[in-house]
N, C-alpha and C positions, 0 to 999 in steps of 0.2 A: 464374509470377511472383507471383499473387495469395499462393499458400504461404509462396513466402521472407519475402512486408511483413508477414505474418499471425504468423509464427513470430518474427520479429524483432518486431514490434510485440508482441509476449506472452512475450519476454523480455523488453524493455526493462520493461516493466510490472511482471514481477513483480521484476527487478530493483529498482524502484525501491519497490515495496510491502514488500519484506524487507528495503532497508536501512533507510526509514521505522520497521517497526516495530520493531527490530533497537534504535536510538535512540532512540524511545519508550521499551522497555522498559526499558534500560540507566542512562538519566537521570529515570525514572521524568515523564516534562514531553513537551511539544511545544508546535512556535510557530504559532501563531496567524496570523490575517491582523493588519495594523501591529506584529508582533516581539512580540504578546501573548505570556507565557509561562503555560500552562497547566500546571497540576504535578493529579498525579494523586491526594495527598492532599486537596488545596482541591477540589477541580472532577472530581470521580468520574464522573461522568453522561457530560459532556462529554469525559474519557479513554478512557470505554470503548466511546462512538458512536465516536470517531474508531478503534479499533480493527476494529468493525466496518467501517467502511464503508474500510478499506484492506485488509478482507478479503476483501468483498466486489469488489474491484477486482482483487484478486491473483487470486480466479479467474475474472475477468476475461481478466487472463493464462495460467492454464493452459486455458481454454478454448479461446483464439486457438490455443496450441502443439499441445493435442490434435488441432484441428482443422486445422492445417497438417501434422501429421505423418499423419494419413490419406490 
């Protein structure tokens, strides 16, 4: 039972970190906490911590999947 939450908890995760950045890259922005928009030309620093840190998170997710499918 612990495998199924762990594999489905490390989908949904990364599901949701690849359409994140998916969107990020595509409109070159992302929003903020209060509907801030943050564009990648103004605000470099801040574009590219938030890349990491939903990269960091996505293998987050494949960690959970590897580690359910053993």
């Amino acid at each position: 039972m612990i495998k199924i939450i762990s594999f489905l908890g490390g989908l949904a995760i990364l599901s949701v970190c690849s359409r994140q950045m998916f969107l990020m890259f595509r409109d070159g922005s992302f929003r903020a906490r209060g509907n801030r928009l943050i564009v990648r030309s103004a605000h470099p620093i801040m574009f590219w911590m938030n890349l990491v840190g939903l990269t960091l998170f996505g293998v987050i997710g494949v960690a959970l999947v590897i580690a359910a499918l053993r």
